[in-house]
N, C-alpha and C positions, 0 to 999 in steps of 0.2 A: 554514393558508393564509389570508390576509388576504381581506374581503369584495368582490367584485368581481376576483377572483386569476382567471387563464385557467387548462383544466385541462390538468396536462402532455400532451404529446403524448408523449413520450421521455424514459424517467427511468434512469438507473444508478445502480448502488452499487458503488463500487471498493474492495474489503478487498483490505488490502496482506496478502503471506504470513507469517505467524507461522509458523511451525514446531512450537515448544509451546505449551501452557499454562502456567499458574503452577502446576500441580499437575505437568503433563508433566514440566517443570522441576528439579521438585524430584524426582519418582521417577529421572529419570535423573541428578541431580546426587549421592543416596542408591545409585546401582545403581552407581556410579563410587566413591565413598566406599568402599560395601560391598568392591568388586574391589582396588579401590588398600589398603585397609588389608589383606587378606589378603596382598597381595606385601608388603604392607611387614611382616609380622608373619614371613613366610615365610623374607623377607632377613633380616631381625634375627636369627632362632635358628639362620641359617647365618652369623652375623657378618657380612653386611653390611648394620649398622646405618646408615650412611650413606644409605643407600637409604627409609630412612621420611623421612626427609625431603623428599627429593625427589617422595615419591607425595604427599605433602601437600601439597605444591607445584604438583603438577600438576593436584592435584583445584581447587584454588582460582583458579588461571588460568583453566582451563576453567570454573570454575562465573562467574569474571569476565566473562569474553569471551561467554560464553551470554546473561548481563543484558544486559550492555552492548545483544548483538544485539538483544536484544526491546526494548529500550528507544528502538533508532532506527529502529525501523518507524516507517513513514508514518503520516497522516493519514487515517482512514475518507473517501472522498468519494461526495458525493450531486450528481448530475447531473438538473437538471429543466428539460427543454427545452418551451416554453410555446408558444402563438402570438405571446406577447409579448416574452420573454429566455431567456435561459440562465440558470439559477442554477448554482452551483457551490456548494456547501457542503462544508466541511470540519472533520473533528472530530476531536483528538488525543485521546491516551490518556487524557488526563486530562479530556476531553468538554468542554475548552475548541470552541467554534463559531465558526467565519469566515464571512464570505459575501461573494461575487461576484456581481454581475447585469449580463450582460453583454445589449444590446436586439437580439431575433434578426431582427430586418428586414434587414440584411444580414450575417450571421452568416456566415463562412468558418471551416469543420473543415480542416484542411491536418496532414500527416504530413513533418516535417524531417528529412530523412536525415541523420546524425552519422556518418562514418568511423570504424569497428569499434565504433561504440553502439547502443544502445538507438536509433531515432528517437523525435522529441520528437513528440508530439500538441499540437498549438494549434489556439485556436479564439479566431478575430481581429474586430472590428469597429470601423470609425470609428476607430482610431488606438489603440485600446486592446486588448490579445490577454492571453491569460495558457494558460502550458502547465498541460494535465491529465492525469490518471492517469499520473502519473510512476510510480505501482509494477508498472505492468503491462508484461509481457513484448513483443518485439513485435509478435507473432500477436496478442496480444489488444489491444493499440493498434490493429493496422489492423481488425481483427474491428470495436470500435469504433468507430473512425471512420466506417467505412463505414454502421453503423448511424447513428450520428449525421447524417451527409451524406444519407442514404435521409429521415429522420425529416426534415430541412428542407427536401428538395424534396417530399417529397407535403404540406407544412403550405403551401409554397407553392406549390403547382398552383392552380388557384381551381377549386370545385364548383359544378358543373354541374346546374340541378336537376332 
């Protein structure tokens, strides 16, 4: 935090769902291997050798399409609502960092309903808005928002002493 930084009032962290690990991965990419070469060894000594092929085929599709998925997960994001802005931080896989500051003085959370989607979560000010937690379901979009919208009206209530 920069010196003179306000302290968050409202912070999140959005992990997108991975499913495995890189370890996860590889055991069920081996537990697949293991299965698919038994049939194919099975096929083979009943003559249908044609069929190893195809198990090898199908373990590698699958072991493709498993990377690929882990590979298009989102971005980690860090939500730090201040007296002063929104921060928005975002971190991919490869712990590249982005940032947002959006100034919360008039700060608008709003949830956009999309016909059979997901609704979008935005948080708008002064002409400039940017959608967040695009990986969350949308129980946990409005869970948030709501939190969010809570966290900026008691920052602006004024204290009474």
């Amino acid at each position: 935090m920069t010196e003179g930084a306000a302290l968050p009032v409202f912070e999140a962290v959005i992990v997108p769902h991975r499913s495995l690990s890189r370890r996860g991965l590889l055991v069920l990419i081996s537990f697949l291997s293991a299965v698919s070469g038994v049939i194919a060894i099975y096929s083979a000594l009943l003559g249908a050798w044609p069929v190893s092929g195809f198990a090898g085929a199908e373990v590698g599709i699958a072991a493709a399409l498993l990377w690929l998925s882990g590979r298009r997960a989102g971005p980690v994001e860090i939500l730090a609502l201040s007296t002063r802005e929104l921060t928005i931080s975002r971190i991919d896989r490869r712990s590249h960092r982005t940032e947002r500051r959006l100034p919360a003085g008039w700060l608008i959370v709003s949830l956009r309903e999309r016909a059979g989607r997901v609704p979008a979560l935005v948080v708008a000010t002064h002409g400039m808005e940017e959608e967040i937690a695009q990986a969350l379901g949308e129980t946990e979009k409005r869970e948030l928002a709501r939190a969010l919208h809570e966290s900026l009206q008691d920052m602006r209530k004024p204290k009474l002493a």
